[in-house]
C-alpha positions as CSV (number, residue, x, y, z in Angstrom):
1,X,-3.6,76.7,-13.1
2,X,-2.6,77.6,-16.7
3,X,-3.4,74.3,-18.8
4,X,-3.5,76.1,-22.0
5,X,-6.3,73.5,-22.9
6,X,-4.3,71.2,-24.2
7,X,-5.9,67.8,-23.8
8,X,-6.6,65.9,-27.0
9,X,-8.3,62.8,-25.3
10,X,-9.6,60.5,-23.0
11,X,-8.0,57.6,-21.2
12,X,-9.6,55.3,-18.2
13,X,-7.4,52.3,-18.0
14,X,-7.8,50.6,-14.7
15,X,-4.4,51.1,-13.7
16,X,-5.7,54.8,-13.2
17,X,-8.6,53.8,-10.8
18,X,-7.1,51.5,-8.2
19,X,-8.1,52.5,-4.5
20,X,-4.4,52.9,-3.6
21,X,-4.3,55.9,-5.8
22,X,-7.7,57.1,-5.7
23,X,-6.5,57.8,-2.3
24,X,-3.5,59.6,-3.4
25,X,-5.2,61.6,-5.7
26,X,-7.9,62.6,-2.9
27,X,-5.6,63.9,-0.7
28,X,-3.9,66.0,-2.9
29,X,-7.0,67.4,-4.7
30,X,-8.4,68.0,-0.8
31,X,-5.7,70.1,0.0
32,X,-6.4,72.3,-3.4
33,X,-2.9,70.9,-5.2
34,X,-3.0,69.5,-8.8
35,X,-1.9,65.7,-9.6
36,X,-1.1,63.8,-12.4
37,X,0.3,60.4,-13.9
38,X,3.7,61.5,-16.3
39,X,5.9,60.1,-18.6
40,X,6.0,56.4,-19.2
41,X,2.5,55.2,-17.9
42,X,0.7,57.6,-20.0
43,X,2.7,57.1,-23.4
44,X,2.6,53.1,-23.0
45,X,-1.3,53.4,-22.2
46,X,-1.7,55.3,-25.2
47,X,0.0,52.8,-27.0
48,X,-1.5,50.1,-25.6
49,X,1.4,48.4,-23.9
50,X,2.1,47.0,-20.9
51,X,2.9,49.8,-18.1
52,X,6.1,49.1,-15.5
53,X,5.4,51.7,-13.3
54,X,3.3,55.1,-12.1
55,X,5.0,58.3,-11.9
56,X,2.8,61.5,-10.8
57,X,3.4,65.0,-10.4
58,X,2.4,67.9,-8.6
59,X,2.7,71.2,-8.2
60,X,2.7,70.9,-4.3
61,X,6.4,71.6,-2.8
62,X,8.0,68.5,-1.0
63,X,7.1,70.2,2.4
64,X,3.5,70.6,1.3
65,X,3.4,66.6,0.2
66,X,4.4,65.6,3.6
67,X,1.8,68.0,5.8
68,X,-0.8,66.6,3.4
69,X,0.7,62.9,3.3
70,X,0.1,63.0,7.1
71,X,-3.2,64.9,7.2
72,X,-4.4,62.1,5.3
73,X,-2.3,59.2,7.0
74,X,-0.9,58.2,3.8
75,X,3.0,56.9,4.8
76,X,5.4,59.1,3.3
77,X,8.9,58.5,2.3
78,X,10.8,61.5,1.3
79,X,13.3,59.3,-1.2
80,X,14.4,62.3,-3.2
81,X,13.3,65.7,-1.4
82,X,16.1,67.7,-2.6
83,X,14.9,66.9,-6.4
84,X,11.2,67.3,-5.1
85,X,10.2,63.5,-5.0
86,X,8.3,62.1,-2.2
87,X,7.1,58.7,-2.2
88,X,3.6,57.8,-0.8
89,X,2.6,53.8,0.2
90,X,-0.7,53.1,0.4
91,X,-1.6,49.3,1.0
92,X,2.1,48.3,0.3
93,X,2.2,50.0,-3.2
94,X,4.8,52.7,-3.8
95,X,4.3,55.6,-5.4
96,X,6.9,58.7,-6.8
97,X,4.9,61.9,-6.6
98,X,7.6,64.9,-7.9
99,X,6.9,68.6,-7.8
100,X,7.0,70.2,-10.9
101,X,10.5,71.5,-12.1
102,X,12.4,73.3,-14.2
103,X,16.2,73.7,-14.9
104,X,18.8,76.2,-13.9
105,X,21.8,74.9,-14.7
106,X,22.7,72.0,-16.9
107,X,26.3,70.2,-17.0
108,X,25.7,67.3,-19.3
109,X,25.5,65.2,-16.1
110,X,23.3,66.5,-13.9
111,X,20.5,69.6,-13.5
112,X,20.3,72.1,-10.9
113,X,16.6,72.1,-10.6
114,X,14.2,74.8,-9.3
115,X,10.9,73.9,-8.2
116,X,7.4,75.4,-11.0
117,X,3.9,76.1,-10.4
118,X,3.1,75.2,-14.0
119,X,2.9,72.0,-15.8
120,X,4.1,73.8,-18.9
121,X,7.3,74.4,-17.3
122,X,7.9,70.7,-16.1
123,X,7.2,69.4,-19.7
124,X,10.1,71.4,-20.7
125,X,12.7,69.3,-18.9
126,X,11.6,66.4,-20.2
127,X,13.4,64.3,-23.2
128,X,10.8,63.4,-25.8
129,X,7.6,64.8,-26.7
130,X,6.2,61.1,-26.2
131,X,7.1,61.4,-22.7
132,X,5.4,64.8,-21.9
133,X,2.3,62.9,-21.4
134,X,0.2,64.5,-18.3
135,X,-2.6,62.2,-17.2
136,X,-5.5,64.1,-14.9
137,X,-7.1,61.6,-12.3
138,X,-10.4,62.5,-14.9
139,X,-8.7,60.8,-17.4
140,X,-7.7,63.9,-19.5
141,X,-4.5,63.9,-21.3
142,X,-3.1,67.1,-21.3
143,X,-0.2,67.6,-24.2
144,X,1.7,70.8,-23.9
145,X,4.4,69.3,-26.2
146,X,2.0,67.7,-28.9
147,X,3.5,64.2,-28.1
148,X,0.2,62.7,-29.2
149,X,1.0,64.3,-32.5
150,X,4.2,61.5,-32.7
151,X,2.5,58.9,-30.9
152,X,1.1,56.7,-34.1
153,X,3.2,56.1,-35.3
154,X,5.6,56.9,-32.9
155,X,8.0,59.7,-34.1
156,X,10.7,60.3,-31.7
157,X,11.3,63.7,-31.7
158,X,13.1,65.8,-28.8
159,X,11.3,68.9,-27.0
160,X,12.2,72.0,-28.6
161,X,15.9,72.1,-29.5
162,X,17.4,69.0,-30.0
163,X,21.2,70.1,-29.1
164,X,19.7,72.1,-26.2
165,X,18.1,69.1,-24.7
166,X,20.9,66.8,-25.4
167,X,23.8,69.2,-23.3
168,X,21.4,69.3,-20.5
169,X,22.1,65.3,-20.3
170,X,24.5,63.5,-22.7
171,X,23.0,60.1,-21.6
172,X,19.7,61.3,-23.8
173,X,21.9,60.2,-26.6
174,X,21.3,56.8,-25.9
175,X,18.2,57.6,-24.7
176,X,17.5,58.9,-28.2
177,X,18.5,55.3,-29.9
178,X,16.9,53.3,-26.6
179,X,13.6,54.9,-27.3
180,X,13.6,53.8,-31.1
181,X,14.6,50.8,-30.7
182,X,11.3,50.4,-28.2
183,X,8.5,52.4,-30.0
184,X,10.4,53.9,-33.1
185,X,8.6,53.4,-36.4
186,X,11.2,51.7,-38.9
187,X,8.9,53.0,-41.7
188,X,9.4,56.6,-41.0
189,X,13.3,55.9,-39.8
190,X,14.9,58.6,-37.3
191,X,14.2,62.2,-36.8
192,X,16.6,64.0,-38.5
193,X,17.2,66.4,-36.1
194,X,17.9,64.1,-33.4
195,X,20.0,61.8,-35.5
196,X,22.2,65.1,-35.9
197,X,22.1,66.1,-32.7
198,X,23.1,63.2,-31.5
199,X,26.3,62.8,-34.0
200,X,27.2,66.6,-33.6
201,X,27.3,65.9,-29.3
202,X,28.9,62.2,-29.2
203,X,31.9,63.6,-27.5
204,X,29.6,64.6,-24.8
205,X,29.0,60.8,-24.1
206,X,32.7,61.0,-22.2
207,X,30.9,62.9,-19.5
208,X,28.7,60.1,-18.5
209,X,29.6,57.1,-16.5
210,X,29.9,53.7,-17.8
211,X,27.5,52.4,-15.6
212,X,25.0,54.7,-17.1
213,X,26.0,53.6,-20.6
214,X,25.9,50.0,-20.1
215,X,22.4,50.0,-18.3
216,X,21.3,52.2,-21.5
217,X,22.6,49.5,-23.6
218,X,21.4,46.2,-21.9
219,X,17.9,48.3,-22.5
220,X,18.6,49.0,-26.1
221,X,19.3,44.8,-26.4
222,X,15.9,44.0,-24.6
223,X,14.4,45.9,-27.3
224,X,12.1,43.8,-29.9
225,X,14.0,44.7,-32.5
226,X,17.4,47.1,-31.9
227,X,19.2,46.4,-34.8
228,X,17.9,49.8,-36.8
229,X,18.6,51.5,-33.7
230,X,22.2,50.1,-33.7
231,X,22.9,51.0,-37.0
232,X,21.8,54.4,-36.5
233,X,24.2,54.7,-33.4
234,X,27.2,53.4,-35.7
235,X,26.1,56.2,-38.8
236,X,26.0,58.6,-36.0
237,X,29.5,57.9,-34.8
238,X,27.9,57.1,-31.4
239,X,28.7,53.3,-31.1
240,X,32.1,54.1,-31.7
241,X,31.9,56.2,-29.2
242,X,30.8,53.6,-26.4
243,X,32.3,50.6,-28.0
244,X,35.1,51.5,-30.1
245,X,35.8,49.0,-32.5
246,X,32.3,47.4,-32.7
247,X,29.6,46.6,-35.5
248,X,26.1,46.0,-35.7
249,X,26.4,44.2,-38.7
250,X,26.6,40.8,-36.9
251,X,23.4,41.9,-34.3
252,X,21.2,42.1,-37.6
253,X,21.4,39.1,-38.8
254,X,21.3,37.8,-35.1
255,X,18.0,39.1,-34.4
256,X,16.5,37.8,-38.2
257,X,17.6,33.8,-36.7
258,X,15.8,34.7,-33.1
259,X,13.0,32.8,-32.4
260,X,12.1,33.2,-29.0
261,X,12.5,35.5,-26.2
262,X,16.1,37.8,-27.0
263,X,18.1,37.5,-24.9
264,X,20.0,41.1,-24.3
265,X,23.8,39.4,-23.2
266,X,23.9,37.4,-26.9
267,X,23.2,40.7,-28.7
268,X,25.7,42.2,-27.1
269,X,28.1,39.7,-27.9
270,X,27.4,40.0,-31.4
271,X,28.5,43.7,-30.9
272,X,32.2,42.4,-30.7
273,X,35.0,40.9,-28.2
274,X,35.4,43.2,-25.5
275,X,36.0,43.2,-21.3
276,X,32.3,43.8,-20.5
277,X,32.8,44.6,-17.3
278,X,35.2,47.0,-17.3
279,X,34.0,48.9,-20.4
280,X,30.6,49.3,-19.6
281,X,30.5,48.3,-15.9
282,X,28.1,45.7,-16.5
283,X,27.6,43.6,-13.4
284,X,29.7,40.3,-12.7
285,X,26.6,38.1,-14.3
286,X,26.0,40.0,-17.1
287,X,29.6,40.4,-17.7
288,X,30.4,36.7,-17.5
289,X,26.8,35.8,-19.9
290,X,28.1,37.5,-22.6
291,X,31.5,36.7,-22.6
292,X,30.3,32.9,-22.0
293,X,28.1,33.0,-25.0
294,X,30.7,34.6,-27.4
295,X,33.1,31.8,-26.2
296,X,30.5,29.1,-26.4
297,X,29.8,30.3,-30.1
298,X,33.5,30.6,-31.0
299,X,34.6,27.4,-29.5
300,X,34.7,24.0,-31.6
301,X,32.2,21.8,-29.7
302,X,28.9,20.8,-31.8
303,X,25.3,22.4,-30.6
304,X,24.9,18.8,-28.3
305,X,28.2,19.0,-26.7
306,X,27.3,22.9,-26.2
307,X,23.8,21.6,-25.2
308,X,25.8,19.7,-21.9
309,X,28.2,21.8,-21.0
310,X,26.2,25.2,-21.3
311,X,22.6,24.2,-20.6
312,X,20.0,24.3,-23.2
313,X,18.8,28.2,-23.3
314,X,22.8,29.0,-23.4
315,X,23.6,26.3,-25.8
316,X,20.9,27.5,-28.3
317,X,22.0,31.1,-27.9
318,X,25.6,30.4,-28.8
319,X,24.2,28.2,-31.6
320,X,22.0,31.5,-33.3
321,X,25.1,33.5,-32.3
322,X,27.7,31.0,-34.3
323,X,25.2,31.1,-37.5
324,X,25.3,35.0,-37.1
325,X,29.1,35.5,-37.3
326,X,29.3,32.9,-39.9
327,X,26.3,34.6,-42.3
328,X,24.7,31.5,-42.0
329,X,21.7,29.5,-40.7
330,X,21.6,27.7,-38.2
331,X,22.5,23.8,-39.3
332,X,18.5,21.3,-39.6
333,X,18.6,19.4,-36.5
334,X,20.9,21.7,-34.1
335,X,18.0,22.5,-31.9
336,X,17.1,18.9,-30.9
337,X,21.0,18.1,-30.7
338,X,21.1,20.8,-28.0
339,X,18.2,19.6,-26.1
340,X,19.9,16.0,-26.1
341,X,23.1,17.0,-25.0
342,X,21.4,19.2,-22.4
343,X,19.6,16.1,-20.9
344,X,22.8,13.7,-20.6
345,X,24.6,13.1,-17.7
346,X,28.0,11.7,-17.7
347,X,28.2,8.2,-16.3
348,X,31.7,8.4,-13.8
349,X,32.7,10.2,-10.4
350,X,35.7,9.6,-8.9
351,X,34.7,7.1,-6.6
352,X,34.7,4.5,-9.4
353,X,38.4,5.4,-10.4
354,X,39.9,5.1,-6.6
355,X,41.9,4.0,-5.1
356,X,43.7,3.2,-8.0
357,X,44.2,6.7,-9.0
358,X,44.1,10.2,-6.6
359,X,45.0,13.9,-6.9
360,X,45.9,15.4,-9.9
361,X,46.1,12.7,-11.5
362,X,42.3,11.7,-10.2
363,X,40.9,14.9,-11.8
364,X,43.0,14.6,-15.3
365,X,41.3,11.2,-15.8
366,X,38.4,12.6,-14.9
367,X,37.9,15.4,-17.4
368,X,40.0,13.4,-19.8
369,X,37.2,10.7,-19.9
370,X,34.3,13.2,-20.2
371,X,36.3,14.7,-23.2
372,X,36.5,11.1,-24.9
373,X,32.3,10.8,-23.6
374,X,31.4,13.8,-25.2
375,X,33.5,13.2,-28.1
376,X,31.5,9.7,-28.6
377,X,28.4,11.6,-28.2
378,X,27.4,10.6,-25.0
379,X,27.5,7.3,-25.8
380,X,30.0,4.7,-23.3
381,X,28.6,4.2,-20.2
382,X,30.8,3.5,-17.1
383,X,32.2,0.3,-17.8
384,X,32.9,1.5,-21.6
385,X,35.0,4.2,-20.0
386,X,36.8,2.7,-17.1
387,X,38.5,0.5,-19.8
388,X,39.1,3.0,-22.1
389,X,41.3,5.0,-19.3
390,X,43.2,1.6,-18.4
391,X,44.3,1.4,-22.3
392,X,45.3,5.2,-22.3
C-alpha cells in the first residue's frame, strides 16, 4: 500500500490501546487488510482534547469485513454497507470501520461513492485538512493532506479546492464556520479561501434540509466561543441565508456576560425572534427553550420573579440575555435575586379558597393571588392572601 511516507509523528493515547480494539485491529491486520483511526479522534488527540468517538477505516470491501468479522467472532452489524460502513461490537463497544472511498458524482446533497484501495484517495473526500488525520494501530500519523501543518494553531483550510469541496456538500458551509468556532484560531481569523468560497456558494445552502442546518447550528452555539464564527457567517452573506433577518451583534456581547456552562438555546435566541421549529426543524424542546428564554428576557418580571416561574438556570439565562439586548450588564445582585425567587413556593391551593369559590372563577383567584404574591416579592403568606382576595 502506497503511504507516500507521510507520517510526521507519533501518538499512543490510551484510547488507541484498549483490548476491544486491539482486537479489531488483530483481525484485520490477520487477514492482510490495513486499519486505521480517521477524522475526529486523531485531530482532537492531537490537540489534546477530549475525543467523542472512534472512527476507522480500511481498505477491506464491506463483504471482506464481515467474512473476517466472523472468522474472528467479532459481532458485526452492517449499519451502512451500501456506503461501505460496517460496525463491529466487541465487549458492548461499537465501532464504525468504513472502506476507503472516493467520489463519483456529487449533487450538493449527497455523493455517489465508489469503493479505493488507497488511503490517499479517501483523504480526498474529506472536508478539512485537520480531518484527514489517519492513525496506524503503531501510533503513526499518516498526513496525506498536511493537516498537521494547520493543526497549531488550527488553520481551517479545505482539501484542495475550496468551491470543489463545497458543491460536493453545501452543508460544509456551516461546516466551515462550525469548525472555527470549535478549534479556529481568532488570531489568524478565517482562511480566505474558504471565507470566499463559502460567500460565492451560499445559494447552495437551499439544497440542504433544515434539519441539517439547525443541527449544524445548535453545534456552532455549543461552541466556546461562536461569536467570530457568527460574524463571519453574516460578512459571508451565509446567516442571511439560514436566518434571514438575523444578527450576531447581540450573541457577542451575550457570550462576553457568560459565566458558566453556554447554553446553545440562549445564543440562539440572541440571534433574533423567529419560529424555531419550523425554520430550522429544531426539535419541540429545543424549539420551545429558546423561544422560552427570549420571552423570559423580553417580559417585564424582575430576575426573582423570573427566578420562580422559570427555574434558576432559565431565569439566569434570560437575565444575561436581557443585559445583552439592552448593551448592558447585568444589574449587582440579580444572581442571588434569581436564586431566591427560585427557592419560594407560593403559600395557597385551591383547597383553602373552596367551597366559597369554584371553576373559572376558582383558577382566576388563583393566579390572580400568585400575581399580587409575586408582585410583593414573595412576601404574604396564606392568611395575608386569603384576605387580600376577600377585599378585591
Amino acid at each position: 500500500m502506497d503511504l507516500r511516507g507521510e507520517w510526521h509523528m507519533q501518538l499512543h493515547p490510551d484510547w488507541l490501546n484498549t483490548p476491544a480494539l486491539g482486537s479489531i485491529f488483530a483481525a484485520f491486520h490477520g487477514a492482510g487488510f490495513d486499519i486505521f483511526a480517521v477524522g475526529g479522534c486523531v485531530r482532537n488527540t492531537v490537540l489534546n482534547v477530549p475525543i467523542t468517538d472512534i472512527d476507522l477505516s480500511t481498505n477491506a470491501t464491506p463483504d471482506q469485513m464481515l467474512a473476517l468479522g466472523q472468522a474472528a467472532r467479532i459481532k458485526t452489524v452492517p449499519t451502512g454497507v451500501d456506503h461501505g460502513t460496517i460496525t463491529f461490537v466487541v465487549d458492548g463497544a461499537a465501532f464504525e470501520v468504513t472502506t476507503f472511498r472516493k467520489d463519483v458524482e456529487t449533487d450538493g446533497r449527497r455523493a455517489v461513492v465508489a469503493f479505493a484501495d488507497r488511503l490517499e484517495e479517501d483523504s480526498l473526500r474529506r472536508d478539512f485538512t485537520i480531518n484527514a488525520l489517519y492513525l496506524s494501530p503503531d501510533g503513526a500519523v499518516h498526513d496525506p493532506q498536511n493537516g498537521l501543518n494547520d493543526i497549531d494553531p488550527v488553520r481551517l483550510r479545505f482539501i484542495g479546492n475550496a468551491e470543489d469541496r463545497i458543491r460536493e456538500d453545501y452543508l460544509r458551509i456551516l461546516r466551515f464556520f462550525r469548525f472555527f468556532a470549535e478549534y479556529g484560531d481568532p488570531a489568524q481569523g478565517f482562511d480566505a479561501d474558504g471565507l470566499a468560497a463559502c460567500a460565492s456558494n451560499a445559494d447552495g445552502l437551499a439544497q440542504i434540509s433544515k434539519e441539517r442546518i439547525g443541527a449544524e447550528l445548535w453545534k456552532i452555539m455549543a461552541a466556546p466561543n461562536p461569536s467570530m464564527a457568527v460574524a463571519g457567517m453574516e460578512q459571508a452573506g451565509v446567516l442571511l441565508r439560514v436566518l434571514p433577518g438575523a444578527s450576531g451583534h447581540t450573541l457577542a456581547i451575550l457570550v462576553h456576560l457568560e459565566d458558566e456552562a453556554p447554553d446553545p438555546a440562549t445564543r440562539l435566541a440572541a440571534l433574533g425572534d423567529f419560529d424555531w421549529k419550523d425554520l430550522l426543524r429544531l426539535s419541540s424542546a429545543q424549539a420551545a427553550r429558546v423561544m422560552a428564554v427570549r420571552a423570559a428576557a423580553l417580559s417585564d418580571h424582575g430576575p426573582a420573579a423570573l427566578g420562580y416561574l422559570e427555574g434558576e438556570t432559565m431565569a439566569w439565562q434570560a437575565m444575561l440575555l436581557r443585559a445583552a439586548l439592552m448593551k448592558s450588564q447585568v444589574p449587582d445582585g440579580a444572581r442571588a435575586a434569581v436564586q431566591f425567587g427560585s427557592q419560594q413556593e407560593f403559600p395557597l391551593s385551591a383547597q383553602d379558597l373552596m367551597p366559597r369559590l369554584s371553576g373559572p372563577e376558582l383558577g382566576r383567584a388563583l393566579q390572580d393571588a400568585k400575581d399580587h404574591w409575586i408582585a410583593s416579592r414573595f412576601a404574604p403568606g396564606k392568611p395575608e392572601l386569603v384576605a387580600w382576595l376577600k377585599t378585591r
